[in-house]
Structures are given as C-alpha cells and as structure tokens.
N, CA, C and O atoms as a GROMACS GRO file, in nm:
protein
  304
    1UNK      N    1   9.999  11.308  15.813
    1UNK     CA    2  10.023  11.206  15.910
    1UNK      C    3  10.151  11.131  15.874
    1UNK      O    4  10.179  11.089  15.762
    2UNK      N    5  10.238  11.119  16.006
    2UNK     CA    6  10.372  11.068  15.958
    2UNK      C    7  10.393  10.984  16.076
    2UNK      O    8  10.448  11.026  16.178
    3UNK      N    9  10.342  10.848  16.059
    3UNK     CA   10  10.398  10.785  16.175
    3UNK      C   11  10.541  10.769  16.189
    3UNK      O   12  10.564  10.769  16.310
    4UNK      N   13  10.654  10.754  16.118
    4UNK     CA   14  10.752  10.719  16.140
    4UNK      C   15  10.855  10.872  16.208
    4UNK      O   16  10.951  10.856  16.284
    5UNK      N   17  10.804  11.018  16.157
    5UNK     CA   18  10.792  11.097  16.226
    5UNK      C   19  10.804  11.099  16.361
    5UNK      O   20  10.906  11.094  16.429
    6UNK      N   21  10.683  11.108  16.395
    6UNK     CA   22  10.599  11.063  16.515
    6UNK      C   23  10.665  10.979  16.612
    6UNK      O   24  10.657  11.003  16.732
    7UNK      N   25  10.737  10.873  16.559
    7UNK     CA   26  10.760  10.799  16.653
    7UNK      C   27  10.896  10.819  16.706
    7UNK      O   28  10.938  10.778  16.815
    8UNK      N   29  10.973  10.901  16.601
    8UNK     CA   30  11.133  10.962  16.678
    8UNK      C   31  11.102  11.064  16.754
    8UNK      O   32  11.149  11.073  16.868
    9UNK      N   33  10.996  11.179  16.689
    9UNK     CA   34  10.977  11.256  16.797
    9UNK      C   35  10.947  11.259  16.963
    9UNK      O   36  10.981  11.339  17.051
   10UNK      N   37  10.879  11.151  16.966
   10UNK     CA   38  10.837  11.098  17.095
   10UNK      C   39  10.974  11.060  17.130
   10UNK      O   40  11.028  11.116  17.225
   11UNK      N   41  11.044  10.957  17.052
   11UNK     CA   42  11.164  10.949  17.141
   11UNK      C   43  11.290  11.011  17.150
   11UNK      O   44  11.397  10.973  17.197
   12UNK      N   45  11.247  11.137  17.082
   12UNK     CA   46  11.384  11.238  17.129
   12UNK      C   47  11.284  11.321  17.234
   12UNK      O   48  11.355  11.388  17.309
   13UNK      N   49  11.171  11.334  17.256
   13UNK     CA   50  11.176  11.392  17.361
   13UNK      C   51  11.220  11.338  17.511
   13UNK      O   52  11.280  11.403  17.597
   14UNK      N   53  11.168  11.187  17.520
   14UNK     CA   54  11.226  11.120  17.616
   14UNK      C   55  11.363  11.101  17.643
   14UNK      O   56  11.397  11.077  17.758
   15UNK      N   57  11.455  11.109  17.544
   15UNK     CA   58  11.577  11.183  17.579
   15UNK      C   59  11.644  11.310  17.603
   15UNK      O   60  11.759  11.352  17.603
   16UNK      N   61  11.476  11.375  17.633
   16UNK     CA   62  11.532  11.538  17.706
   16UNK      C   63  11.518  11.615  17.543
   16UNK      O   64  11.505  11.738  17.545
   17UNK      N   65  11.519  11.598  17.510
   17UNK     CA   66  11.552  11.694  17.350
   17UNK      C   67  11.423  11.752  17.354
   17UNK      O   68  11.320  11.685  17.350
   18UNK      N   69  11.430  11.926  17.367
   18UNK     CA   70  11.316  11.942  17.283
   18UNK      C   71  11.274  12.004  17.183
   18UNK      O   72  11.272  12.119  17.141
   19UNK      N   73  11.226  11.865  17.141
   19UNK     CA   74  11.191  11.913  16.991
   19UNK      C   75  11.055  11.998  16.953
   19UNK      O   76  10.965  12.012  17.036
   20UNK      N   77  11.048  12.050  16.827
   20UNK     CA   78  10.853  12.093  16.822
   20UNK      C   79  10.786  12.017  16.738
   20UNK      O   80  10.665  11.997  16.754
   21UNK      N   81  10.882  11.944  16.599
   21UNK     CA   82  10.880  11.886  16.523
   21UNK      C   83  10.930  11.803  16.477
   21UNK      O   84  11.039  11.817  16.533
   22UNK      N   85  10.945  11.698  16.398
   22UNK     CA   86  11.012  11.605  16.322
   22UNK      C   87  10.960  11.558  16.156
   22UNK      O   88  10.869  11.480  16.131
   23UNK      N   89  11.026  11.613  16.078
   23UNK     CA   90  10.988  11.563  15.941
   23UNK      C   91  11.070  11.398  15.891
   23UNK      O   92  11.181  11.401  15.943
   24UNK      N   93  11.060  11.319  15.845
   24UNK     CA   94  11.125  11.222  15.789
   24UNK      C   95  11.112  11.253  15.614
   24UNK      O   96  11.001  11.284  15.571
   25UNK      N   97  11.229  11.243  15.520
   25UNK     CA   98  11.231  11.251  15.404
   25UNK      C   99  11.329  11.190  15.290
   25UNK      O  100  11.443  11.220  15.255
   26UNK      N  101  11.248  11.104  15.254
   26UNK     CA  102  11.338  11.048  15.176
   26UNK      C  103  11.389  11.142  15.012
   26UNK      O  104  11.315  11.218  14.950
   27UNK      N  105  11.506  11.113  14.981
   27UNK     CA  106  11.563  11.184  14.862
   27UNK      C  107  11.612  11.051  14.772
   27UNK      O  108  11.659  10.948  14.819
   28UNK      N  109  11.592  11.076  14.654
   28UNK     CA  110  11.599  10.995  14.539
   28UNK      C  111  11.704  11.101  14.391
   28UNK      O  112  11.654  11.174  14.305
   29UNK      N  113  11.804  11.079  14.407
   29UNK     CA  114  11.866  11.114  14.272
   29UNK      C  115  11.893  11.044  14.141
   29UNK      O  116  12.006  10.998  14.122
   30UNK      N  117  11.794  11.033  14.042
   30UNK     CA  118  11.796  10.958  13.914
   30UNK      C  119  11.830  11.016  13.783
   30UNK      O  120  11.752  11.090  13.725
   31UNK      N  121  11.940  10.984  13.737
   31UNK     CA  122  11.992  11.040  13.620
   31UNK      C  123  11.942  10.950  13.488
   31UNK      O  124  11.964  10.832  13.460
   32UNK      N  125  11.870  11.051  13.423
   32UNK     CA  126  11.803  10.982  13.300
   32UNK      C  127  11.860  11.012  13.169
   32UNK      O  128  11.952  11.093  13.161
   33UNK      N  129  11.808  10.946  13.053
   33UNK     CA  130  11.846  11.024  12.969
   33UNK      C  131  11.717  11.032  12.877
   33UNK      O  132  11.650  10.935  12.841
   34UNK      N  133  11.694  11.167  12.845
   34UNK     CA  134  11.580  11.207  12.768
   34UNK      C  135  11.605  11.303  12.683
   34UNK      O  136  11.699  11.382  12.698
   35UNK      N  137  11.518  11.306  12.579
   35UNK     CA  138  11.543  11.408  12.488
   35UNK      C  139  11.460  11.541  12.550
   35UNK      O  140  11.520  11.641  12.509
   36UNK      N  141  11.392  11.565  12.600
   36UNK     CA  142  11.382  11.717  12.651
   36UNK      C  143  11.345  11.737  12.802
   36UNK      O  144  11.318  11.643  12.878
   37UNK      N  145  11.347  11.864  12.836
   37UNK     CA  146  11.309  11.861  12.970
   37UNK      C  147  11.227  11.802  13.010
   37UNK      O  148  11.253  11.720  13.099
   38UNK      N  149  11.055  11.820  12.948
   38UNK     CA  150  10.951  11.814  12.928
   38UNK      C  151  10.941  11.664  12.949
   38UNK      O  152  10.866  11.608  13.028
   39UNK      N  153  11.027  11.608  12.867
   39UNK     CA  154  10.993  11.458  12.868
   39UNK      C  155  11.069  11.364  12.995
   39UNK      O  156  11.044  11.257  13.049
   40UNK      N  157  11.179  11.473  13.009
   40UNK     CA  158  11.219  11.404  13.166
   40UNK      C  159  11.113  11.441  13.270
   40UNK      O  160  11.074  11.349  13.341
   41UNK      N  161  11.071  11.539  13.285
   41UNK     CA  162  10.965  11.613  13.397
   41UNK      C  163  10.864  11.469  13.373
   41UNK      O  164  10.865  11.392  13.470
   42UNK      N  165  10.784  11.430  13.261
   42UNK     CA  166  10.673  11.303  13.210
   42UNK      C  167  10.750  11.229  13.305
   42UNK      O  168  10.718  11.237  13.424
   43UNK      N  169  10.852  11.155  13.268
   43UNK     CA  170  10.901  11.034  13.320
   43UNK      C  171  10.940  11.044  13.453
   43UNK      O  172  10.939  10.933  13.507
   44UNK      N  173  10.972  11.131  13.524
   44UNK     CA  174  10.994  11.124  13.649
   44UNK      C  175  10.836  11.137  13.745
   44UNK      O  176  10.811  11.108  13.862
   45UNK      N  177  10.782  11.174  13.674
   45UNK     CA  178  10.654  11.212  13.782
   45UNK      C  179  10.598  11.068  13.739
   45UNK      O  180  10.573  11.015  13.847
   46UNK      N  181  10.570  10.993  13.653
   46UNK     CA  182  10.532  10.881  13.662
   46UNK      C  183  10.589  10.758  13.767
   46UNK      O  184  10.524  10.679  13.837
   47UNK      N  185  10.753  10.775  13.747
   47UNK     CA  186  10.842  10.700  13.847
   47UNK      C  187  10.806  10.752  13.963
   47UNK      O  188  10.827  10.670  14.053
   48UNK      N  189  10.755  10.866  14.006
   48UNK     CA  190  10.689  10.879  14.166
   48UNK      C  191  10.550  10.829  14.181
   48UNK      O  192  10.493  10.809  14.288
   49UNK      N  193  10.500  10.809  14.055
   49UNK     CA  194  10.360  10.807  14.089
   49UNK      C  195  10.349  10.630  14.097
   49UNK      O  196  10.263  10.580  14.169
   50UNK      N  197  10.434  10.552  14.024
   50UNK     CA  198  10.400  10.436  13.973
   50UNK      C  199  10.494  10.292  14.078
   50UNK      O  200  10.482  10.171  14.093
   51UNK      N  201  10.612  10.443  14.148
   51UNK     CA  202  10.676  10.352  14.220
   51UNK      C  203  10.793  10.390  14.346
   51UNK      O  204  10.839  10.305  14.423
   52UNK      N  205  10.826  10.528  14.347
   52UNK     CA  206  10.893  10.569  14.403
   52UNK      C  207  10.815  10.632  14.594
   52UNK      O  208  10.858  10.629  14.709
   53UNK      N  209  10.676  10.684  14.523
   53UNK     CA  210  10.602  10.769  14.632
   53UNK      C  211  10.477  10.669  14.649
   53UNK      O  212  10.412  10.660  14.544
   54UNK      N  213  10.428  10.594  14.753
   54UNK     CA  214  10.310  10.508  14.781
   54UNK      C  215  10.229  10.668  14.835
   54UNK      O  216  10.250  10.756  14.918
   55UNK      N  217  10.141  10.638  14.741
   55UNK     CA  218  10.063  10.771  14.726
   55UNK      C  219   9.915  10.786  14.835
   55UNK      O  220   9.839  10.882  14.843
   56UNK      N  221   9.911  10.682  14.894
   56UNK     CA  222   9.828  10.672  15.044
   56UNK      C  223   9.886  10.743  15.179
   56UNK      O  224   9.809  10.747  15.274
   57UNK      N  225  10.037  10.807  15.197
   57UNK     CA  226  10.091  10.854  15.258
   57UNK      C  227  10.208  10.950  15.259
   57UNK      O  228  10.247  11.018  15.354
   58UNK      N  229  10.269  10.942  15.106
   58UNK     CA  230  10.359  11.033  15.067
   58UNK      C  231  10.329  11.147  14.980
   58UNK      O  232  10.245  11.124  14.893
   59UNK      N  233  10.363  11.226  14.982
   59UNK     CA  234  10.392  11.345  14.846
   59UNK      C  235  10.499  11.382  14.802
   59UNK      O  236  10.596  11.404  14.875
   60UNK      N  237  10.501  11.396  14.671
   60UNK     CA  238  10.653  11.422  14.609
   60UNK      C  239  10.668  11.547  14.543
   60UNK      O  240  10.565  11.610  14.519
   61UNK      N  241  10.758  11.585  14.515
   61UNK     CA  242  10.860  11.682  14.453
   61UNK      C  243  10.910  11.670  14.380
   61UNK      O  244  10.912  11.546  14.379
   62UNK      N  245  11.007  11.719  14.235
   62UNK     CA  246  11.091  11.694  14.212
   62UNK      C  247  11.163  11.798  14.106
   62UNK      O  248  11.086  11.854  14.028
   63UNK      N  249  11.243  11.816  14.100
   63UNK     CA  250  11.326  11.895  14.021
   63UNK      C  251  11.419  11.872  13.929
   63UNK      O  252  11.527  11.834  13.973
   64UNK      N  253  11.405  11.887  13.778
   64UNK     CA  254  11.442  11.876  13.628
   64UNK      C  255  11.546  11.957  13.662
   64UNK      O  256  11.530  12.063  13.724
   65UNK      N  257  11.669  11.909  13.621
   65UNK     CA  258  11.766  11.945  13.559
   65UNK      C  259  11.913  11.948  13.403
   65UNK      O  260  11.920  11.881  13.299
   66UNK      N  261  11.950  11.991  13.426
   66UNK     CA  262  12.037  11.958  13.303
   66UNK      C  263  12.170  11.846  13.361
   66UNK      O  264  12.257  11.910  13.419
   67UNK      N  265  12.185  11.761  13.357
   67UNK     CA  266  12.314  11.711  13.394
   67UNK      C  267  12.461  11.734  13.363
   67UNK      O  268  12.498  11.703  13.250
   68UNK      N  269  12.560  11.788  13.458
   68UNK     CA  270  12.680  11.844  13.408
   68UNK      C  271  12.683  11.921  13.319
   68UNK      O  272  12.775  11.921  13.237
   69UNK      N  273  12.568  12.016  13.316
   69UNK     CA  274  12.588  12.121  13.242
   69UNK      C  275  12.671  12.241  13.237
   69UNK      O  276  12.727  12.309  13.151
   70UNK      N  277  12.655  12.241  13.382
   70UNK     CA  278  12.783  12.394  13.430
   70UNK      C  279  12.932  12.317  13.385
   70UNK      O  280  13.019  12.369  13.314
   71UNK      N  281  12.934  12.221  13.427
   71UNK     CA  282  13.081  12.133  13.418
   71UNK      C  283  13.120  12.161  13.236
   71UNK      O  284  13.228  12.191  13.184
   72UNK      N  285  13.024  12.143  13.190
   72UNK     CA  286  13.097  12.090  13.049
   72UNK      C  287  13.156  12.268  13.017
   72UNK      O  288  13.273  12.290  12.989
   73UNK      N  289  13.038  12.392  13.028
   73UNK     CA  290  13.029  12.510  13.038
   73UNK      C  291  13.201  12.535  13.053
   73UNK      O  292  13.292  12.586  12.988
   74UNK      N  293  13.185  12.483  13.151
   74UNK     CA  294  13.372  12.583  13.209
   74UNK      C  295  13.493  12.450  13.152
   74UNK      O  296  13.607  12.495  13.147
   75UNK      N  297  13.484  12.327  13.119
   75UNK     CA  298  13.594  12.269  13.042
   75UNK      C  299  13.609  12.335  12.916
   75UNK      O  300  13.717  12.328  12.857
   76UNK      N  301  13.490  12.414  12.855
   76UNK     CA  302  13.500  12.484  12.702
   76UNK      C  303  13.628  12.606  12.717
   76UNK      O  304  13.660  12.676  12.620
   0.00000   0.00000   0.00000
C-alpha cells in the first residue's frame, strides 16, 4: 500500500496519461567509515531500521560497497 503512489497515479491519469502503475522511492546515499564490509552491512541496516525506513509502510534495500575503490585502482 502506497498512498502517496496512489495519489499521482490518479492524477496522471486525469491528465490523460496512461499509466498502469506508479512506484514512489526514496534513495539515500551514506558514506561511512567502517572497518569491514560486514560491519558496514550491521550499521546500515540498523540506520534503516532505527531511522531511515518507518517500518509500518516502507521496505528497504541496500547495497555495501567499497568507496572509490575503482578510482584509487586506476590512479596506481
């Protein structure tokens, strides 16, 4: 259930648009610093759970990475 969804869809159809669907999604990019993946993966799923995702209506995602890793890769 996505009211905020919901409620553009309705009004892009009334402007002729037709749509079948409408998702709304918010994106969050947080650069941390942690000593392992593992422990960034801990800390970020808590920051969704504790404050990022109100868990009565959202679900989250998220994806661990290395920061500027390719970058540093090719200045070598």
């Amino acid at each position: 259930m996505d009211p905020e969804s919901e409620t553009i869809k309705r009004s892009l159809l009334e402007l002729n648009f037709s749509v079948l669907s409408v998702r709304t999604r918010k994106v969050y990019e947080v650069i941390l610093d942690s000593g392992s993946k593992k422990d960034a993966e801990l800390a970020v799923r808590a920051m969704c759970s504790r404050l990022l995702a109100n868990p009565t209506k959202d679900e989250f995602e998220f994806e661990v990475e290395a920061f500027g890793s390719s970058s540093r890769a090719e200045q070598d």
